[in-house]
C-alpha positions as CSV (number, residue, x, y, z in Angstrom):
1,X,51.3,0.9,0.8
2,X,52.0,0.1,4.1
3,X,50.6,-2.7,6.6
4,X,47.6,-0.6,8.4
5,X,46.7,0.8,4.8
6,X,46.4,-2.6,3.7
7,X,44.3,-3.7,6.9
8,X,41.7,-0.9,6.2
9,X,41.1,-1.4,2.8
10,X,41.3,-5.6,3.1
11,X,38.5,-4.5,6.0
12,X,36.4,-2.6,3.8
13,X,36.6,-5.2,1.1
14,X,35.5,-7.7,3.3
15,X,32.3,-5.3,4.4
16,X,31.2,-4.5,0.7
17,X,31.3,-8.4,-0.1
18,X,29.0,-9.1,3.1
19,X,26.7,-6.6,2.5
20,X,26.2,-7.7,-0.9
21,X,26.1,-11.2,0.1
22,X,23.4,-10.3,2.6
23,X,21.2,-8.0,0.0
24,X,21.8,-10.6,-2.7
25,X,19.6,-13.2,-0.4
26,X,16.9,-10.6,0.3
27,X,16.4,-9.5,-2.6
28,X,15.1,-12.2,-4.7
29,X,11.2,-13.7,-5.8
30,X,9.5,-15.3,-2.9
31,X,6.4,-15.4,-1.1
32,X,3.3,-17.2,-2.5
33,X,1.9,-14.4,-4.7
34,X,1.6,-15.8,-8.3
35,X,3.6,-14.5,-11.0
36,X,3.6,-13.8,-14.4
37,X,-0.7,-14.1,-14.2
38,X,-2.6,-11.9,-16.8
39,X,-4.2,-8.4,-15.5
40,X,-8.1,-8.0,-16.1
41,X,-9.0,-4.8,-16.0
42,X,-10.9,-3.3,-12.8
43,X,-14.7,-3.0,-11.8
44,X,-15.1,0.2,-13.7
45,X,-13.4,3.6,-14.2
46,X,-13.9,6.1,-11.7
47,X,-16.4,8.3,-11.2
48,X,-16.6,12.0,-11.2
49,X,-18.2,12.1,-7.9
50,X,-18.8,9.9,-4.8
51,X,-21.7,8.2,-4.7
52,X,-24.2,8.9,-1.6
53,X,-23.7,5.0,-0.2
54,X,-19.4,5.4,-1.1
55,X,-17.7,2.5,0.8
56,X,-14.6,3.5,2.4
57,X,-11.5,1.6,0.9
58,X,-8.0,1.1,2.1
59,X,-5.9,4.0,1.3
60,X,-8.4,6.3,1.4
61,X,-8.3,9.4,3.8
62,X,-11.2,10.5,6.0
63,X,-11.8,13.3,8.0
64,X,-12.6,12.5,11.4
65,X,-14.6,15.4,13.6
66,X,-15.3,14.6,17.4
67,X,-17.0,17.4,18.7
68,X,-15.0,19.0,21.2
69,X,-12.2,16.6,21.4
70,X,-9.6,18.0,19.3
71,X,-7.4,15.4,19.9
72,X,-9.0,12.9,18.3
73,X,-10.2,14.9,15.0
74,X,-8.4,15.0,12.5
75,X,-7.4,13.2,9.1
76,X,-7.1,9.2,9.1
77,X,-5.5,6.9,6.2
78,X,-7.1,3.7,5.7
79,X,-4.2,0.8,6.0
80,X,-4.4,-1.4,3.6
81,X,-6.2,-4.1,6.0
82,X,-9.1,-1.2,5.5
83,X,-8.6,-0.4,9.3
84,X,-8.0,3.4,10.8
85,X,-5.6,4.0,14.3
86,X,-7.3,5.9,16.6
87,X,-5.8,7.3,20.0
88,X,-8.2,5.3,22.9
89,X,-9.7,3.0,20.8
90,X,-6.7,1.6,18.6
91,X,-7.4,0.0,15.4
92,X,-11.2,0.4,13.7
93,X,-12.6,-1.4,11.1
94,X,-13.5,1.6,8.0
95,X,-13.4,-0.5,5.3
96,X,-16.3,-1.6,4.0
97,X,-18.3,0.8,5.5
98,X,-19.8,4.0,4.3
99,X,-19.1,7.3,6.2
100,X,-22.2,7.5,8.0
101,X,-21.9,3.4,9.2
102,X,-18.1,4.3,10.3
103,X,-19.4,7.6,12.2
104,X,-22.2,5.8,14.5
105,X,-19.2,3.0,14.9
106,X,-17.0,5.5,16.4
107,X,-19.8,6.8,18.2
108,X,-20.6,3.5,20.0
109,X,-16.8,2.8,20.8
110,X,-16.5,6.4,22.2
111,X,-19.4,6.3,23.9
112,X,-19.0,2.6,25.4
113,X,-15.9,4.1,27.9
114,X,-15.0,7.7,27.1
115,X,-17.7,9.9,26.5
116,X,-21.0,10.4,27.4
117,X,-23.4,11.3,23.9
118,X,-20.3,11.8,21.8
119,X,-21.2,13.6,18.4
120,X,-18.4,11.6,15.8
121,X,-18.7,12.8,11.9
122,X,-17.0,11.4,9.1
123,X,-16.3,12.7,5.5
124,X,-14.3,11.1,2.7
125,X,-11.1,13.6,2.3
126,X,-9.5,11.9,-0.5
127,X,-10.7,8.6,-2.2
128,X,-8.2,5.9,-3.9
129,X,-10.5,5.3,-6.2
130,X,-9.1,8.4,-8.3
131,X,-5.5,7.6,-7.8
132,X,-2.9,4.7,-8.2
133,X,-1.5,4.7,-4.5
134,X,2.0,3.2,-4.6
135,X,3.6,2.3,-1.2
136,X,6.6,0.2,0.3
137,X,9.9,0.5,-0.3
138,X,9.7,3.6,-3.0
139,X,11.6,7.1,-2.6
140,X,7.7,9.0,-2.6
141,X,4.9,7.1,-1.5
142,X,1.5,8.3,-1.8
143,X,-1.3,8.7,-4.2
144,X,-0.7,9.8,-7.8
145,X,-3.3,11.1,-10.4
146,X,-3.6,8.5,-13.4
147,X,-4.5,9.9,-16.9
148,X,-4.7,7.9,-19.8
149,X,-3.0,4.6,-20.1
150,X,-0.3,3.8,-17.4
151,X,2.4,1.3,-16.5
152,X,4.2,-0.8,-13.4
153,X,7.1,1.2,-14.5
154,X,5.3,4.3,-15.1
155,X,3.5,4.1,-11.8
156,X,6.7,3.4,-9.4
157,X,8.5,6.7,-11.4
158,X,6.1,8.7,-9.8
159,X,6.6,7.8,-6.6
160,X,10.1,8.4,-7.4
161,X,11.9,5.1,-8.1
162,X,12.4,2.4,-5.9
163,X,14.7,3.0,-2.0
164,X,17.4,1.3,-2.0
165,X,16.3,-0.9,0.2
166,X,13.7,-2.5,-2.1
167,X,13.1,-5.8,-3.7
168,X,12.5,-5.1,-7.1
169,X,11.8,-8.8,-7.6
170,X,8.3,-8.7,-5.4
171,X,6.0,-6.2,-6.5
172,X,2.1,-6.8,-5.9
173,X,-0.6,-4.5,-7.3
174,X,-3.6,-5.0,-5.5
175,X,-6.9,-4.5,-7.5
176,X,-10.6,-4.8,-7.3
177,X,-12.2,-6.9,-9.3
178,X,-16.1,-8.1,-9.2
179,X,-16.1,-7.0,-6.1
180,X,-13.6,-8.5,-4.4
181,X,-9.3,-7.2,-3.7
182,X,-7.5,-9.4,-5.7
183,X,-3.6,-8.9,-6.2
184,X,-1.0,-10.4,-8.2
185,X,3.4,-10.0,-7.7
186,X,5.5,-8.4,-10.7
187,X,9.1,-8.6,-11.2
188,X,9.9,-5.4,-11.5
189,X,13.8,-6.1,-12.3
190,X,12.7,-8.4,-15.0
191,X,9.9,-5.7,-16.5
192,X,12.9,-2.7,-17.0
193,X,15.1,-5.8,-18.7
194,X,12.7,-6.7,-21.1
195,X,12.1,-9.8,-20.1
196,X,8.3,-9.4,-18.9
197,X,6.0,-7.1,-20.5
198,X,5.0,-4.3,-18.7
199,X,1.7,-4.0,-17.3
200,X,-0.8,-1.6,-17.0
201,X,-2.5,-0.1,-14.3
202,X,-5.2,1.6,-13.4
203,X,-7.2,4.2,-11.0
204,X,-7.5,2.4,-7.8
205,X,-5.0,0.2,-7.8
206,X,-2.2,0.3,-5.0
207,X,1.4,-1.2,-5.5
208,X,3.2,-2.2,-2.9
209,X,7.0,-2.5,-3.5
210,X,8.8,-4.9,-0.8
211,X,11.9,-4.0,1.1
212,X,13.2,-4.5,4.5
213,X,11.7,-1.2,5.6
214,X,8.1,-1.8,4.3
215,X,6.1,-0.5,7.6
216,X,4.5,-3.7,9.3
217,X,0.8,-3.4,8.3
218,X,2.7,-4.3,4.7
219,X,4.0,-7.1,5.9
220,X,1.2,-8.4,7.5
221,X,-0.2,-8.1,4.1
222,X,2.3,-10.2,2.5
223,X,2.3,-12.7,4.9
224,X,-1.6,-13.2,5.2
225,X,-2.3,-12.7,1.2
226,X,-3.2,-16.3,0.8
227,X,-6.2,-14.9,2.6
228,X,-7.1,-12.8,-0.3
229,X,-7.8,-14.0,-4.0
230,X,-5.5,-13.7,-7.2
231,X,-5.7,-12.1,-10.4
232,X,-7.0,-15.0,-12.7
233,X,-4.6,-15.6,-16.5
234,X,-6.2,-14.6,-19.6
């Protein structure tokens, strides 16, 4: 082998060992969502139709109508911080808030600088509520029917694995429970070793799998979560 052979491949040697060096410190536990805490099961299963006084919930998608303004109508996802994007008016508040209550909010913002008597409907496209919505660092995110009794595992296979980006060893399902979004984190490396039972999920919940390309609203998440309350142990 001669000397500039040697140079390339002592080179690329040294580059694998940094990378791995570098994903070995990213991908580990951390954060301060509890571990290893026991999973109630949520409010109730869901329904086969939306009640007349639905509140919107992140990760739900609405149908936005503003009478001749096509560039503003359209479909909007709920973030997980339960707000919509808008063009003019930025981030809104849905969450929370039936369809009717969002629809005379975008009304008064519209209204307030943009348009004179602007006629703003709302309509529920597609609720989480029927789905388990996983998100983050996975190969598919997006909402996925649940039947029967489901998984962490089972859950993160449908959106097609995790990237390869992602930190297996922070995984939070988020779930409602008396009311309230309450989340827990998972070690999902741990889980497909055996050494943590699996848990089960349900309709409504939404995973989010960490990485170092998680979209920011995901990372606000993370970092505000103390914010929000915890899944309590059996």
């Amino acid at each position: 082998m001669n000397r500039l052979a040697f140079k390339a491949l002592t080179a690329l040697g040294f580059s694998a060992a940094l990378a791995l060096s570098l994903s070995g410190c990213a991908d580990t536990r951390g954060g301060s969502i509890p571990y290893n805490v026991g999973l109630p099961a949520p409010d109730g299963p869901a329904i086969a139709a939306l009640p007349a006084d639905y509140k919107i919930a992140p990760m739900d998608t609405l149908t936005v109508k503003v009478f001749r303004a096509e560039d503003l109508s359209g479909d909007y996802k709920v973030d997980l911080l339960g707000n919509i994007a808008m063009p003019l008016i930025g981030d809104v508040s849905a969450a929370g808030r039936t369809p009717q209550e969002l629809s005379a909010l975008l009304t008064e913002k519209l209204g307030a600088k943009y348009f004179q008597n602007p006629d703003v409907s709302v309509a529920i496209k597609s609720s989480a509520g029927r789905n388990v919505t996983v998100d983050g660092a996975v190969t598919r995110a997006g909402a996925y029917p649940v039947f029967g009794q489901t998984s962490l595992i089972q859950a993160v296979a449908l959106a097609g694995g995790t990237s390869e980006d992602a930190n297996a060893h922070r995984v939070v399902i988020f779930r409602t429970i008396d009311g309230k979004r309450e989340g827990a984190a998972f070690d999902l490396a741990s889980i497909r070793h055996g050494e943590m039972p699996d848990p089960p999920v349900y309709a409504g919940d939404i995973i989010v799998v960490d990485g170092s390309s998680i979209k920011a609203t995901e990372k606000q998440i993370f970092q505000s979560f103390p914010l929000l309350g915890f899944f309590r142990p059996f």
